[in-house]
N, C-alpha and C positions, 0 to 999 in steps of 0.2 A: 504494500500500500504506500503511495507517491509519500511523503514527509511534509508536503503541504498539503495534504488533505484535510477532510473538516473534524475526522476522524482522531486524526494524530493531534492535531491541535488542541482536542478534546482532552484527549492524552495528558498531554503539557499541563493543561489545565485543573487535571483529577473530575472532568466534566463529563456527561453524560448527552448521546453516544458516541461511546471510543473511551472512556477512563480506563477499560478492561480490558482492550480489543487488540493488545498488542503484546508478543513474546520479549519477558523481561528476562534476562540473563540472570537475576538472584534466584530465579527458580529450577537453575540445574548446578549440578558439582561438578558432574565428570564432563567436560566437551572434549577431550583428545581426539575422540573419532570419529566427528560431524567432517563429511564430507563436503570440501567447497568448489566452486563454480568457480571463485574467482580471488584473486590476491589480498583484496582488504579484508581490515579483521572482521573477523563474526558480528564482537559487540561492539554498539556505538554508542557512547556515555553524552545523555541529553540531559539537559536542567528541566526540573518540572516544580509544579505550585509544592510536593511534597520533596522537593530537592534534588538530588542528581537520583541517575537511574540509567540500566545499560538496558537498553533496546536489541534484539537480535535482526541483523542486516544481512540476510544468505548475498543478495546480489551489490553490496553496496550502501553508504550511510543513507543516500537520498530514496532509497526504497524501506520499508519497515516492516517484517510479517508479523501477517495474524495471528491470531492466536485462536486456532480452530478447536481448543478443546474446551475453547467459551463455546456453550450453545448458542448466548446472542449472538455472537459472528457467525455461524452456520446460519444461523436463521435471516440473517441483514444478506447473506450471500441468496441463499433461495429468494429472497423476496426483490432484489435486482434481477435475479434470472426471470421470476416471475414480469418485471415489466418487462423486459427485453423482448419477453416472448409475448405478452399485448401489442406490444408496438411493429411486431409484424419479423423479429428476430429468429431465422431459425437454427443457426451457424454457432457453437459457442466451443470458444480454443480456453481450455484449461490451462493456463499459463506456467511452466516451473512448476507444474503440479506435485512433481516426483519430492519434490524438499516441502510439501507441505505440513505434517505431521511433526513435531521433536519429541524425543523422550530420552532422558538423561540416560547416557552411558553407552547412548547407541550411535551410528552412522547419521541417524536424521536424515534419512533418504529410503525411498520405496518402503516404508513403514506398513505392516497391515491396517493401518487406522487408513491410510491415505488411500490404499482399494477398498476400503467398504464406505469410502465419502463418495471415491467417484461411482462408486454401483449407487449411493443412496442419491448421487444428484441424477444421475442416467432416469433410477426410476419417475422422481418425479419431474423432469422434463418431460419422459415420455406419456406420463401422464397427464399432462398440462399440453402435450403438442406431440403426438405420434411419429412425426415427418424433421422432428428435428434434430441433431447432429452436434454430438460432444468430438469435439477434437482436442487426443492430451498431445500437449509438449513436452518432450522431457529428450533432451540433449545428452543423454546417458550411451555408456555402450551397448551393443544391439540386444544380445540375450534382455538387457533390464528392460529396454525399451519394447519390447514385444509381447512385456509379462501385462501390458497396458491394455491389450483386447478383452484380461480377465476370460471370462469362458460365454464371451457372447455378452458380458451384461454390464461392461467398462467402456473405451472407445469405441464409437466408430470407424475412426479414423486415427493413425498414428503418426505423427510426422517419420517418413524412412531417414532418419541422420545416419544411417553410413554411408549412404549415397553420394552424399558432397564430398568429402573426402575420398572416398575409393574412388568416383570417376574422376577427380580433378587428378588422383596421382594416375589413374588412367590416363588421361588424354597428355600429362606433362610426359611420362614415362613411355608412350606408345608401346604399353603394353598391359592387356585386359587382366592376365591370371589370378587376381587377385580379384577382380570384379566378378569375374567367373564363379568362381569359387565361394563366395561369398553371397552370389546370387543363388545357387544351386542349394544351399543351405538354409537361405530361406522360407518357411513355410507357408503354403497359400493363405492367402485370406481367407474367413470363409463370408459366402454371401452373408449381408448385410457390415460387410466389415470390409476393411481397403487399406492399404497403404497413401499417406498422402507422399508423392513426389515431388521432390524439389532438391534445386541445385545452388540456390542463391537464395540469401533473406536480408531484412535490416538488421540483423545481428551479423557473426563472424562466419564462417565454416568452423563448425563444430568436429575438433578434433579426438575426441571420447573417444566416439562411435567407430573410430576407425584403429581402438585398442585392441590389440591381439589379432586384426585383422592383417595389418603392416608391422614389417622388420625394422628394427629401430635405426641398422639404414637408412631404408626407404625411409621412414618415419623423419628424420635429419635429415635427409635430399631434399623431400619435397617445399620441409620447411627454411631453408634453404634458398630452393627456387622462389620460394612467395618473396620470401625478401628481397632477393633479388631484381623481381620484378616490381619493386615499389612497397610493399604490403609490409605491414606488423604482424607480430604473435603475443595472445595476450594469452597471461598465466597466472594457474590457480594455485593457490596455496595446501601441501597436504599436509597429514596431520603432524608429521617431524616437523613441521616449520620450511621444506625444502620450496620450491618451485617448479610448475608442472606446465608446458606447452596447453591452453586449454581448447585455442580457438586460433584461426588463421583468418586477419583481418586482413582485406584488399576485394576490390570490385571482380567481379567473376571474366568480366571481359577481359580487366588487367591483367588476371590471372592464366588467362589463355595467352598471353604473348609471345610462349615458345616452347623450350622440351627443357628437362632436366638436363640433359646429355650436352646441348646445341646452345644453348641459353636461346635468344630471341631470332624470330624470324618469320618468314612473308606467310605465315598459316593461321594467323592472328585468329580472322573472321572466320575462316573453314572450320576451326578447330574448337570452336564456341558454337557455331552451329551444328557440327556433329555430340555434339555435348546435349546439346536441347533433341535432338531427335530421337538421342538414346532416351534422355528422360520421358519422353511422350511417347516413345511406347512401349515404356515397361510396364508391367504391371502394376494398378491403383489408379492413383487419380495426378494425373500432372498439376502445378503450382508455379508458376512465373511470379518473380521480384519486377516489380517494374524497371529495378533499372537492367535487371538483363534483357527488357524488351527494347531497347534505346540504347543500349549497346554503350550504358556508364564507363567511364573511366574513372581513376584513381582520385579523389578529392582529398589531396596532401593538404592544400591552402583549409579545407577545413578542418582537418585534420590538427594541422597544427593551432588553428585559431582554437579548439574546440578542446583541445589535449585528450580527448578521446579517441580509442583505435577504431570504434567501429564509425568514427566520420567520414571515414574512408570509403563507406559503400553505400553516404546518405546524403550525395549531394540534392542540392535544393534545383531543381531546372526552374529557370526564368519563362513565362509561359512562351513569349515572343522567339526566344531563344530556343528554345523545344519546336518548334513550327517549322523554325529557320532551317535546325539539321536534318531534322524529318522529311524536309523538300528538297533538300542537298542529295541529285543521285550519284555522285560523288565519294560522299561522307561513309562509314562504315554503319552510323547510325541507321540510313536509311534501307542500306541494303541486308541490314539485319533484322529490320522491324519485319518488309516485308515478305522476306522469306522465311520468319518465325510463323508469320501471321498464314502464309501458305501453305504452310505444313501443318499448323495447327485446325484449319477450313479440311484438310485433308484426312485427317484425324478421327474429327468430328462424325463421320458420315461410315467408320469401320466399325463393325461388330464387334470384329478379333480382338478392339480394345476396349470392349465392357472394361470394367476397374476389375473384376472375379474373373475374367477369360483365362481360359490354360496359357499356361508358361513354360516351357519347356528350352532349358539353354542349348545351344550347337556349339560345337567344336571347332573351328577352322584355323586353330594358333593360337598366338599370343597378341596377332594382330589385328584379327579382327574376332570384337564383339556381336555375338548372333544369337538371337532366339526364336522361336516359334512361339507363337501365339494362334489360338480356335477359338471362334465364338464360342456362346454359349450354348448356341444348340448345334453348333460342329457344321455349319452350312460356309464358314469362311475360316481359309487359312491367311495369316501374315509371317513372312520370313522375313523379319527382322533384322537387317546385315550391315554393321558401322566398320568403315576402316578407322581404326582410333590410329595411325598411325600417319608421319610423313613421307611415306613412300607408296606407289601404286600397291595394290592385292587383285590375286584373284582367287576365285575356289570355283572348282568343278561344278554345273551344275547336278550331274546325278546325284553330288554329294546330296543335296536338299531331297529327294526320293519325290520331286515335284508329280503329281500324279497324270499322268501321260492325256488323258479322255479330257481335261480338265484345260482350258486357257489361262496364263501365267500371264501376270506383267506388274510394272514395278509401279507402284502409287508414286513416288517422289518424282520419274522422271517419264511416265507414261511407254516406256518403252517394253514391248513385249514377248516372251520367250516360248520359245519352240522347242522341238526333238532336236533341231537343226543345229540349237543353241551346245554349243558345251563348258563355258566356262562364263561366270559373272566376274568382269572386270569393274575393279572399283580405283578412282582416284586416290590421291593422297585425301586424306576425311571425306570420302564418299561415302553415299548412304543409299539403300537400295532398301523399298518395303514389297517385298515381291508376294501377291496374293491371288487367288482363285477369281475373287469378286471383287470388282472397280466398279 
């Protein structure tokens, strides 16, 4: 809860409501092994009408959490849900959910009090609005983050956070095995439940989720490369007191500028657009940052004005300004919008990508990333095929076991395949969605 709220102020004051509503630090002994999100300390020591007092601050002094084991605060949270959903809301992102709970002596994270808040707010959303939609946040490594579906009666929807990280070291590294591999291990969704996807947010790339996934090489190359290319790394504090990589701050385009190997070079735009094509048709529901639709760069100037790392990927567009580059065919702005925007129009109109549709990974290297996708009632295939690398690919097609009776051809570039046909050649980041039904 913001620290200028009406709430906290209440706080300060011993006034009512909010006197109660907030975790004070004299009510635990042991914190050794509260896990943190970020470098500042836990407690914040504020002046109140009844003197000083430590406030608990999981993300920071200017944030302040609740204190959920007040029943007022659960009940003041239902009855915002409550208007939200009058007012025609039916979308609701559980924020940092996973640190909501504390209990002395423990981690303060993924608590069993924090699944049976979010099964008891799921219930009555669904009872107040059948048709609407808990989305948890929780920026954790993937096992914790998946324990979040509960058994049908928690999320909807998940944010996938190992995605950002494994394709970005994907597309920098030109090389999937680690995506593969990770995708394969995956569990489906089950209907009524989705992965949400995404590549970019107004936060950092969340580096958790990409724990035990990556070699602490890799893990060092890539961060690394980020610097390199303009970007911070912002770091959590654990419980010895040492310091931990938590997040990779830099704009997603920025971050496309080159390879690990090569440092920068002329694949800037290819290499960002095969990035978004993987994420639209994986399995779940794709999710665009606006500034990766506009094809942001790096905003050091506010960066530095602001002393915040994630200023970096929250530039402010001037509206006149925004019009300007957007009209520019020229500009990489323009020519990424619209060829986001065509892919995505293309998208739209596939079965094979219900958010539930079979998934199925393919094999053809280390170079390129492939999967199969079927609708739901099995009446459409998609072969899914990215070269995440800077060099031409090709793969046979019998490899695909395309079904002979059946007409093939590629959604992205309308071109289509035959008996006649024997190998799909792909460019350096070319992308080919080859299906039965157009």
């Amino acid at each position: 809860c913001s620290r200028e709220s009406a709430w906290f102020k209440n706080f300060l004051s011993n006034t009512s409501p909010g006197k109660d509503y907030f975790v004070e630090g004299s009510n635990f002994k042991d914190l050794k092994k509260v896990v943190r999100p970020r470098s500042t300390p836990l407690l914040t020591t504020v002046q109140t009408s009844n003197g000083e007092k430590e406030v608990w601050c999981t993300f920071g002094e200017d944030q302040v959490d609740l204190n959920f084991a007040n029943p007022d605060v659960l009940l003041e949270i239902i009855s915002i849900i409550q208007l939200y959903l009058d007012k025609g809301i039916h979308i609701f992102r559980l924020d940092a959910v996973a640190f909501l709970w504390k209990e002395d002596g423990t981690n303060c994270v993924h608590r069993p009090e924090t699944h049976e808040l979010i099964r008891l707010l799921r219930l009555i959303i669904e009872q107040l609005e059948p048709a609407a939609i808990i989305i948890t946040e929780t920026n954790v490594p993937n096992k914790e983050n998946l324990s979040y579906f509960g058994n049908g009666n928690e999320a909807h929807l998940i944010y996938n956070f190992s995605l950002p990280p494994l394709l970005l070291h994907t597309m920098l590294s030109g090389n999937c095995q680690h995506l593969k591999k990770w995708m394969m291990s995956m569990p489906p969704a089950r209907r009524g439940r989705a992965y949400l996807n995404f590549i970019a947010s107004h936060d950092g790339i969340g580096l958790r989720p990409a724990e035990g996934l990556l070699s602490k090489k890799e893990h060092d190359s890539l961060l690394s490369t980020i610097r390199d290319f303009g970007g911070e790394i912002s770091m959590r504090r654990m419980p010895d007191g040492s310091l931990k990589p938590y997040e990779a701050n830099i704009s997603l385009y920025s971050a496309m500028a080159g390879t690990i190997d090569n440092g920068k070079d002329q694949w800037q735009l290819n290499r960002f657009i095969t990035a978004h094509t993987i994420m639209l048709a994986l399995e779940g529901l794709p999710a665009f940052y606006i500034h990766s639709l506009l094809g942001t760069e790096n905003d050091l100037q506010g960066m530095a004005e602001s002393g915040q790392a994630r200023t970096i990927n929250r530039y402010k567009w001037d509206h006149p300004h925004l019009e300007e580059i957007l009209n520019d065919d020229d500009l990489h702005h323009r020519k990424l919008f619209d060829e986001l925007r065509r892919i995505i129009s293309i998208r739209k109109r596939q079965a094979a990508f219900h958010p539930n549709a079979t998934q199925y990974t393919l094999h053809f290297g280390d170079h390129i990333f492939a999967f199969w996708r079927e609708s739901l009632d099995r009446s459409q295939s998609i072969f899914a095929i990215h070269n995440i690398s800077d060099t031409p690919q090709q793969i046979p097609l019998v490899e695909l076991n395309l079904i002979t009776t059946e007409r093939w051809s590629d959604l992205l570039s309308d071109k289509s395949y035959s008996n006649h046909d024997t190998h799909l050649k792909l460019p350096p980041y070319g992308c080919a969605w080859i299906t039965n039904l157009s």
